[in-house]
C-alpha positions, 0 to 999 in steps of 0.5 A: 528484429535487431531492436528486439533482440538488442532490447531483449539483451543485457552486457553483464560485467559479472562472472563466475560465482558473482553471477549466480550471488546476484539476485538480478543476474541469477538464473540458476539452472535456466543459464544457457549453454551458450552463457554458461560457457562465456560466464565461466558457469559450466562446471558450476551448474548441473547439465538440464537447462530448465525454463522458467515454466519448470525452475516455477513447478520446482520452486512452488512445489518447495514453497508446498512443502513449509506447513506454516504461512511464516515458514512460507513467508522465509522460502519466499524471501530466501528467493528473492535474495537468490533470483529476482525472475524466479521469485516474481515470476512464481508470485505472479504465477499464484498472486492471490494465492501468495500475496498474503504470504509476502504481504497482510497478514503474514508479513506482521509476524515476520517483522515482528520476528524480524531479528529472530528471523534474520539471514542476510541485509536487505534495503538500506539502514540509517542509525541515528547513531551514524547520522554524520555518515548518512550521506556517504553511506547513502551513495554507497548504496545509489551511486551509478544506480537509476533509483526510482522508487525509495519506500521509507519508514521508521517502523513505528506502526507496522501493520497493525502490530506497532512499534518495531524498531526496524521492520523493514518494508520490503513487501511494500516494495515487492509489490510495486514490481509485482503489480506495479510494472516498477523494476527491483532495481530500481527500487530501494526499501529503507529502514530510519532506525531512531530507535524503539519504544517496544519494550519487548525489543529493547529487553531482547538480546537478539534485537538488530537495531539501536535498542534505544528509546525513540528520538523524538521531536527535533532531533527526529525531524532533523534526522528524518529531513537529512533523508530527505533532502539527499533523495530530493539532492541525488534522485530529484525525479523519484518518488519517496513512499513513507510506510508504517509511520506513527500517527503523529508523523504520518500526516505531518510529513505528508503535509510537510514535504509535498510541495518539496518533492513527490511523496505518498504515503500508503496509510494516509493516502492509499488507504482513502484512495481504495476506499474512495474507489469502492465508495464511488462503485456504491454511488454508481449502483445507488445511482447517487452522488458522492456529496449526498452521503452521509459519512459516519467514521469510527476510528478517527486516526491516520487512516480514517483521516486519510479517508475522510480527507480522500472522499472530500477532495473526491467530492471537491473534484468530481462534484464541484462542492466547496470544500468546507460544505465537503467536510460537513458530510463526516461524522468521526469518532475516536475514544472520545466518542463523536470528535466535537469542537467542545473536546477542546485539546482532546481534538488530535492534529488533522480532527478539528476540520471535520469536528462537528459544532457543539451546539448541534449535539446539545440534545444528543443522548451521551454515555457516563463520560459525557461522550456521545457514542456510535448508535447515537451518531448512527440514530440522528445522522442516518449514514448512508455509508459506514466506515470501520478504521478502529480495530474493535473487533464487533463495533458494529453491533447488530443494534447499529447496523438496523438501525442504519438500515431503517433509512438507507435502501443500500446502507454501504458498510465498511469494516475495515480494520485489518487483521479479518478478526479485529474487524468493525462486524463480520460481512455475513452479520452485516448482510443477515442484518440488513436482509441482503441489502448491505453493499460491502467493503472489508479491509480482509479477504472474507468469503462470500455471503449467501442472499435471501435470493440464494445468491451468493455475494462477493465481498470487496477487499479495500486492498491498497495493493490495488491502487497505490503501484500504479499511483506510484508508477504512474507519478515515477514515469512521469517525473512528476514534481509532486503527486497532486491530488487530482492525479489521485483521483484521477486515478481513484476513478479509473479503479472505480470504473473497472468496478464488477458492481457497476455491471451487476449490484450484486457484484463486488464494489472493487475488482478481485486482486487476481486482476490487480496488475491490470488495474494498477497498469489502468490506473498508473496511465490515468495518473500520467495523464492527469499529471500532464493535464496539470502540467506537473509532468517533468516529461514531454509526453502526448497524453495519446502516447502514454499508454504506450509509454506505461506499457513499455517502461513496465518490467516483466519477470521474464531471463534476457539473454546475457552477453559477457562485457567487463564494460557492462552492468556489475 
């Protein structure tokens, strides 16, 4: 019991108003009588001393009050500034509910109104400008601190919406501790202002970050490489998480540095995971293997790459197929039409290992341009899976799904472009179309679709917040020196096996995200397992014991009870 109690106990070096300003100490009206007296807080607080059960009815009686999902959106943030229990204890209370307020979709618009919206400074802002200082000012920030986690991004493609300047990925952040088990502080968001290309910002007065042009190619990578290696130099066993990069950044850095240090990136690798877990569900329901399908994906950038590459490295692990017959089984199409080898420069970086000789498509009906379209891919491949990453709202026309469903019992279609209205087709259309037979993923919350059975069908939300905390903390308690790919899939595979479809086809293909700290606990205890299998672990850990480890490292909202001590945590 002594080791309970001590576990359960925190020395604070803090008193008085610096208590109740620390988000990690706060506990506003839940201090005990007890430490009011010794942190010199009685005449500071009202008399009632609530639970964290009733200071949640407060809050989220509050949070009821604002009309609007961005007015939500600023109580929630103005929380977390104030009481880091508090607002993850509210947000675990009411996950599905609130999620979407603090993350997709609502979070695009606050940081599209990042600068109007402004209060207080949050994570952590290197200039380009300040280049010279970003050492001092990073151990400003770190020195003394158990950093586990660094979520980075140069705000170039946030969310969907583009070029911010310096959105800062907070929610990114918030969610590895919500379904994660990662402690806030432990983690950092940062911010590489290098300026922005949106000519909205650079023409608004209030905008708060460098209104300059973006600083691109050596400069860029030198700037971006400075970061780096002062999170490889002072934290070498954290993970660094790349969020919200431009397309010709996201794979490009992945690729760069992940031989160096553990690195992920959520667009690129996040994304494919989810996916790949929803697909893997479809394949246990087809009672097919993964390298049979035949892959057709509409929108060839970050994420539709991220996916492509995902399902094959799947294919190479879990099917033992070689890696060139793996790409053979992917059809991508961008504002090109199918990427052939005969687009020549047209090829982006990362296209040309999936593009498809010219010689097979010589007799394929083209449009106007001479490009050949999606219903004719759709016409001579025959898919069996489906995949939407393009942001064209209605692409997958009634034509193109009836045509796919002539010859797949099970078509698996995927529209998953976020937000819900710029989806590939909405889930109700696919399921009319294909009489019921469509197994679906869609990258927004939809509701279900009604069967010819009567019955009603979930929708699967290819969320990525259901695998990448646990894929991230899984990597960070491990210590591993990168995050391999098999440790992904391992994870991947975990996901896919919780999946309600694989009891019931009429179920949906992922669990629902009310589950999602329970699923990201399963999935970080496969990573860390694999990681030792590997041997990439810098830890000597059992692979019996991690499930053990993985529970007791998580941190829970949860008041620890306070003794006063000037040599304590300040």
């Amino acid at each position: 019991m002594a080791g309970k109690a001590a576990a359960n106990t925190i020395r604070v070096a803090l008193k008085g108003e610096s208590v109740l300003t620390h988000p990690r100490f706060n506990k506003g009206t839940a201090f005990t009588l007890a430490e009011r007296k010794e942190f010199g807080l009685t005449g500071r607080l009202p008399h009632r001393v609530n639970t964290l059960e009733e200071q949640c009815q407060r809050a989220y009686d509050q949070l009821q009050s604002r009309d609007t999902p961005i007015r939500k959106n600023t109580f929630l943030q103005s929380l977390r500034d104030q009481n880091w229990v508090l607002y993850y204890g509210l947000v675990q209370r009411h996950l599905k509910e609130l999620v979407p307020i603090i993350y997709t979709p609502t979070q695009g618009e606050a940081i599209a109104n990042y600068s109007h919206l402004f209060r207080r400074s949050e994570g952590m802002f290197f200039t380009y400008t300040n280049e010279d200082r970003m050492e001092e000012d990073f151990l400003e920030q770190t020195r003394g601190h158990d950093i586990q986690l660094f979520v980075v991004t140069d705000a170039e493609a946030i969310l969907g919406i583009g070029d911010q300047g310096v959105g800062i990925s907070t929610a990114k952040a918030a969610l590895y501790t919500l379904v994660g088990g990662i402690s806030p502080h432990k983690s950092r968001s940062v911010v590489l202002d290098v300026g922005t290309d949106n000519e909205g910002l650079l023409g608004d007065d209030l905008y708060v970050g460098w209104p300059h042009k973006r600083v691109r190619g050596a400069d860029y990578d030198r700037f971006v490489d400075k970061f780096v290696q002062l999170v490889r130099k002072h934290f070498p066993h954290s993970l660094l998480h790349f969020e919200d990069f431009g397309v010709g950044n996201a794979w490009r850095l992945l690729h760069k540095y992940r031989g160096q240090h553990a690195v992920f990136n959520d667009d690129v690798q996040g994304t494919g995971a989810v996916a790949l877990a929803a697909i893997m569900s479809a394949v246990g329901v087809t009672k097919s293997k993964l390298a049979d399908q035949r892959i057709v994906i509409f929108g060839a950038g970050s994420a539709g790459l991220g996916i492509a590459r995902q399902i094959r490295d799947g294919m190479v692990t879990i099917d033992h197929v070689k890696h060139e017959d793996a790409s053979r089984a992917f059809y991508l199409l961008d504002r090109h039409g199918l990427v052939t080898q005969s687009l020549g420069s047209n090829i982006a970086p990362g296209q040309e290992e999936f593009a498809r000789s010219a010689e097979e498509w010589e007799g394929a009906r083209r449009d106007k341009n001479g490009e050949i379209q999606l219903l004719e891919v759709v016409k001579q491949v025959k898919p069996t899976i489906l995949i939407g990453c393009s942001t064209q709202a209605g692409a997958f026309s009634e034509e193109v799904v009836k045509e796919m469903a002539k010859h797949v019992e099970r078509p698996v279609i995927m529209p998953l472009s976020n937000p819900g209205r710029l989806a590939e087709v909405e889930p109700r259309l696919a399921n009319d179309w294909t009489q019921g037979r469509a197994l679906m993923a869609t990258g927004s919350p939809f509701p279900p679709c009604r069967q010819p059975n009567g019955k009603e069908y979930i929708i699967a939300e290819c969320n990525n917040a259901l695998i990448y905390p646990g894929l991230g903390f899984g990597t960070m308690l491990t210590q591993s020196r990168s995050m391999t790919d098999r440790m992904i899939i391992a994870g991947t595979q975990r996901l896919a096996a919780l999946a309600p479809a694989l009891k019931d086809p009429d179920l949906p293909l992922l669990p629902d995200f009310h589950i999602a700290p329970h699923v990201n606990f399963e999935v970080a205890v496969a990573v860390a397992e694999q990681a030792i299998e590997d041997g990439s672990a810098g830890i000597d850990w059992k692979k019996s014991e991690v499930r053990e480890r993985v529970k007791a490292a998580q941190w829970e909202p949860v008041y620890k009870n306070f003794v006063q001590d000037p040599k304590g945590v300040n």
